[in-house]
C-alpha positions in Angstrom: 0.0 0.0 0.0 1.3 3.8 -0.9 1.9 6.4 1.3 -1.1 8.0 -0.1 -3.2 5.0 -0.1 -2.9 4.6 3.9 -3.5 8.3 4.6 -6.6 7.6 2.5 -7.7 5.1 4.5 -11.6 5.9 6.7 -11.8 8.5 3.8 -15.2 10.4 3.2 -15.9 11.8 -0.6 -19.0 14.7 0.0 -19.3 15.4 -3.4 -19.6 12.3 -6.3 -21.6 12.6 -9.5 -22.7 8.8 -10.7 -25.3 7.2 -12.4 -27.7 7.3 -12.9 -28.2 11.1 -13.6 -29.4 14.1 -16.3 -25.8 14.2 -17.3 -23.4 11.8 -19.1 -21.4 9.8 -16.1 -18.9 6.9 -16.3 -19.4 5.4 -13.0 -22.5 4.5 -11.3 -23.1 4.3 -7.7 -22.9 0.7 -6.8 -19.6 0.7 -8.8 -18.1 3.7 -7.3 -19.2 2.3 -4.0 -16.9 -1.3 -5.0 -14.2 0.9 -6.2 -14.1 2.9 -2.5 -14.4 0.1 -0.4 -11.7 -1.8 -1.9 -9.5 1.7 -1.4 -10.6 2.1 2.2 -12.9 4.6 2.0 -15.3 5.2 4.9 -18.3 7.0 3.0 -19.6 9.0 0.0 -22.1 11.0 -0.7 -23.8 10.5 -4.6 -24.9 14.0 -5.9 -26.9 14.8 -9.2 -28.0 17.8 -10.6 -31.5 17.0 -11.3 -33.1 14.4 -8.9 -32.3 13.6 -5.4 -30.1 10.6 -4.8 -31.6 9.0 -1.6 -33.9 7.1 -3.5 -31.5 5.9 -5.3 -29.6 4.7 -2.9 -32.7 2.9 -1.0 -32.9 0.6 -4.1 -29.5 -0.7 -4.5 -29.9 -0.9 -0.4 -33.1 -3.4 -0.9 -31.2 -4.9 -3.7 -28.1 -6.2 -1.8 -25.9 -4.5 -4.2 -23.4 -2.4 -2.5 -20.4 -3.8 -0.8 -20.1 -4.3 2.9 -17.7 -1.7 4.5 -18.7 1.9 3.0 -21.6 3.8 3.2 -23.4 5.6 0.5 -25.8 8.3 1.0 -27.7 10.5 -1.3 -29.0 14.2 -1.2 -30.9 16.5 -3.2 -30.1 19.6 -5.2 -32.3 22.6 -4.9 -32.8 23.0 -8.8 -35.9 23.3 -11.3 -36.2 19.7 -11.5 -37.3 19.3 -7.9 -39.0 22.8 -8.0 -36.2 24.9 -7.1 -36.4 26.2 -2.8 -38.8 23.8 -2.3 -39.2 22.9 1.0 -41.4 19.7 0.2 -38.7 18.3 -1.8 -36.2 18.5 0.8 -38.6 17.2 3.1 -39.1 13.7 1.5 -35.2 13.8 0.5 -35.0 14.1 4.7 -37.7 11.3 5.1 -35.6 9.1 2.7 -32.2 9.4 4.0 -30.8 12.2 2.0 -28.0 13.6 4.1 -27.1 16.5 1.9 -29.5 19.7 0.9 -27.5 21.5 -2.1 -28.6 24.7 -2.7 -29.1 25.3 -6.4 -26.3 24.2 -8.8 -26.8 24.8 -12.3 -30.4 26.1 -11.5 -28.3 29.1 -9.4 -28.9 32.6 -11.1 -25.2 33.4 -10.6 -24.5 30.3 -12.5 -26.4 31.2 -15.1 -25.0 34.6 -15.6 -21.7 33.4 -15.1 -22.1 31.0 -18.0 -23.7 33.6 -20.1 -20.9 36.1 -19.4 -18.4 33.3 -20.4 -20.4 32.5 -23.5 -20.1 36.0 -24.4 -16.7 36.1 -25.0 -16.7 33.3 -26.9 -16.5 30.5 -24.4 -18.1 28.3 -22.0 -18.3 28.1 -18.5 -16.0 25.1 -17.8 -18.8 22.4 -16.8 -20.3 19.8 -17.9 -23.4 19.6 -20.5 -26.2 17.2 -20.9 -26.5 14.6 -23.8 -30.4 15.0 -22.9 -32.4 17.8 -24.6 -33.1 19.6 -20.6 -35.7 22.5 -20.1 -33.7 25.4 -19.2 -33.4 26.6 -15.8 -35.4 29.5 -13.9 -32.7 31.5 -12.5 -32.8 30.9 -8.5 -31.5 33.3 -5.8 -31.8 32.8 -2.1 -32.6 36.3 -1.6 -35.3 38.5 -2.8 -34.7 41.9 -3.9 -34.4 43.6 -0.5 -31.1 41.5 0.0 -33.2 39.1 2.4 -33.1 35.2 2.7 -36.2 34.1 1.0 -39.5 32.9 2.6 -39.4 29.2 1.3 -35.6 28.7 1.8 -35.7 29.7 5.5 -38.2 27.4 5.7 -36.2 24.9 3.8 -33.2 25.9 6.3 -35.6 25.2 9.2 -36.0 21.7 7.8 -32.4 21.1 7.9 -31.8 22.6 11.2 -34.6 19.7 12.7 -33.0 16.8 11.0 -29.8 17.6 13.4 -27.6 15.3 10.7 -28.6 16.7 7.5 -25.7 18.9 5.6 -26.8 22.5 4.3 -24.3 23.1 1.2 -24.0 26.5 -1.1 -24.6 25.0 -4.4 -23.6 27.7 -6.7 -25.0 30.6 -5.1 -23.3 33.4 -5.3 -20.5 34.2 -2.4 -23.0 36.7 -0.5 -25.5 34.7 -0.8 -23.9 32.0 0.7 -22.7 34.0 3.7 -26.1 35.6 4.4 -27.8 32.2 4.1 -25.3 30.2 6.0 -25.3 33.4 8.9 -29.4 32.8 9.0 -28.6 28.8 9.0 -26.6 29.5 11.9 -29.1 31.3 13.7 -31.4 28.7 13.3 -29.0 25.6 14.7 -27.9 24.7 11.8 -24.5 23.0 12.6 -23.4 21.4 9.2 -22.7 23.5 6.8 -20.6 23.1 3.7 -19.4 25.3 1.1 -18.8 23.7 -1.7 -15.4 24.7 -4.4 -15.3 28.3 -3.0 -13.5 29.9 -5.6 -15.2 28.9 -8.7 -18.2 30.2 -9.7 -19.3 31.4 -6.0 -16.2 33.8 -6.5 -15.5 33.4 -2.5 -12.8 35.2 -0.5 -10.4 34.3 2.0 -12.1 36.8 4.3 -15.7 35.7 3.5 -14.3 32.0 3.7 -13.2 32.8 7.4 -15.8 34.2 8.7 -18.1 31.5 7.9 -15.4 29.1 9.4 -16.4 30.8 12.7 -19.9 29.8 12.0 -18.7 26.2 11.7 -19.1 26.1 8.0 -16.5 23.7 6.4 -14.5 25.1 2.3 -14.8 21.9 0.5 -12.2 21.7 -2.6 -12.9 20.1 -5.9 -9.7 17.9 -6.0 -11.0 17.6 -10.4 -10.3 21.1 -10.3 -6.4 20.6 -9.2 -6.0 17.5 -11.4 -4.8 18.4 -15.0 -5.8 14.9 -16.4 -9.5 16.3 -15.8 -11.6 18.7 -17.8 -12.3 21.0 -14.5 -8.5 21.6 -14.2 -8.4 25.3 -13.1 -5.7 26.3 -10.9 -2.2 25.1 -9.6 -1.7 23.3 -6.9 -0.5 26.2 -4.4 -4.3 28.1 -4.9 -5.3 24.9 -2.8 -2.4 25.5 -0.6 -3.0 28.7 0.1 -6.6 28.3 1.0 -5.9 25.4 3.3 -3.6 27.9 5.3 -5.9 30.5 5.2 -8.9 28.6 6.7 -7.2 25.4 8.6 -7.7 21.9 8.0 -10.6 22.0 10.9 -12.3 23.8 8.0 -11.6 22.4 5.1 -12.4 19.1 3.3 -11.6 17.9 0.0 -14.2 15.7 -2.6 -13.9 14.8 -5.4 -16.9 16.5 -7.6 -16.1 13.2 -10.1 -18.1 10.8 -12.2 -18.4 12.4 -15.3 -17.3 11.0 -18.7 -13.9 12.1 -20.2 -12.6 12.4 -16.5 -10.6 10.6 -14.3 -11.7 8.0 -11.8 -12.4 10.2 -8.7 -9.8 7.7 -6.5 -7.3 8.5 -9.5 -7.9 11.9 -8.8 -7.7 11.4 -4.8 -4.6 9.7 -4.9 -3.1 12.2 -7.5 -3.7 15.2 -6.0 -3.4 13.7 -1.8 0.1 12.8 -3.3 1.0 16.5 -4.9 0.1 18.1 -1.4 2.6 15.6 0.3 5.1 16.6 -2.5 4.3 20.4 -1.5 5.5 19.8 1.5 1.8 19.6 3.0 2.3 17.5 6.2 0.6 13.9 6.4 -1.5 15.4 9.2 -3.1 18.1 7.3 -3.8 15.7 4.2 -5.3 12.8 6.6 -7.4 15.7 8.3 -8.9 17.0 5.2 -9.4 13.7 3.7 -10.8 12.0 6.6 -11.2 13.9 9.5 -13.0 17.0 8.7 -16.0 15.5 6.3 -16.0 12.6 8.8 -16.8 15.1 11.4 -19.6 16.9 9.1 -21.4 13.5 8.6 -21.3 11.9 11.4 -20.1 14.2 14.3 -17.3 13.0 15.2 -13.9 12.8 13.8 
């Protein structure tokens, strides 16, 4: 076993995209789940953009397909599919297991404009696209024109705050909307919270990135986006660096936002980029705490 592989070992991945989903995916979720537990991993969360996942996960349950020694658990995405903030969707998500609440994605009105304003000048945002002919999303904002966290996703926040083990993520709100809805989530008892690859498309701070650390909030790193083998590469390796000094390892976790086609393998990815942050100089204790420690600590409570 690698030096990478044992640090690896009782990991949790947040943030997985498998089949079955609206997008094109490589990987589906009883095969991921073989491909973690053979690895070590503890736990991952399966995300999709367009239906919520704990169902999903029910039926391989009742089917007696997924390994022994991991668990899989689903969530639900706050976009047009499931009608946007709506609180009776993440209500039945809750009732089924779902153990992460995304705020919107790709439903998000800052997404939207961002990939507009990258279309503009004659690109694309750099994410994926359906194979599927999709009605396009309603632009969705957390708060209404007076800057205040809407009706139906405090509501929705409320929700959360009773389940007591539920996670409240960003989606891909913008960065003050994230902060005002996570401050109001806060308020409410809200004590997992998770922001999900900070600096792209949310457009977060250091500062902002802080301050919600003192709420509790966890940054949670795309490790595609540090992985130049995937088609999220973005930055070098030291803009992960330097936002791992600037909010601790107590508040930051890494997943692997992997599944899709033309990508890597989200353990290739793991062990790629795990083993870059050691070669940084990163100490074993950081990478073991962000890998394991930290998300462990979001989903279950305890590191």
């Amino acid at each position: 076993m690698t030096r990478v592989d044992e640090l690896l070992q009782g990991a949790v991945d947040l943030h997985t995209h498998p089949f079955p989903s609206g997008f094109p995916r490589q990987v589906s979720i009883d095969e991921l789940a073989r491909q973690y537990a053979d690895a070590g991993f503890a736990a991952f969360v399966a995300k999709d953009h367009h239906h919520q996942t704990a169902s999903d996960v029910l039926a391989l349950e009742r089917a007696g397909v997924l390994p022994g020694g991991i668990v899989v658990h689903g969530g639900v995405a706050l976009n047009g599919a499931v009608g946007g903030l709506n609180p009776r969707a993440v209500d039945i998500a809750i009732q089924m297991g779902a153990r992460m609440v995304w705020l919107p994605t790709t439903g998000a009105a800052n997404h939207l404009e961002q990939a507009r304003a990258a279309a503009a000048k004659g690109g694309r945002l750099n994410f994926p696209t359906s194979t599927r002919t999709l009605m396009p999303e309603e632009p969705l904002s957390a708060l209404d024109a007076e800057g205040r966290v809407r009706p139906e996703l405090r509501r929705i926040i409320e929700l959360v705050a009773e389940a007591g083990d539920v996670i409240l993520a960003s989606g891909h709100l913008a960065a003050d909307e994230v902060v005002a809805t996570f401050e109001l989530a806060h308020e409410l008892g809200v004590r997992r919270m998770l922001v999900t690859h900070p600096n792209f498309v949310l457009g977060m701070t250091h500062e902002q990135g802080r301050h919600l650390a003192g709420l509790g909030v966890v940054m949670e790193h795309s490790i595609c986006m540090y992985d130049e083998a995937s088609t999220f590469h973005q930055w070098p390796l030291d803009v992960l660096v330097g936002w791992i000094e600037a909010i601790g390892p107590e508040h930051t976790s890494l997943g692997s936002d992997l599944g899709q086609n033309d990508n890597p393998l989200p353990l290739q990815s793991w062990r790629t980029v795990c083993g870059r942050l050691l070669d940084a100089g990163v100490p074993e204790s950081t990478v073991r705490a962000i890998a394991v420690d930290t998300p462990t600590r979001l989903l279950n409570g305890a590191a």
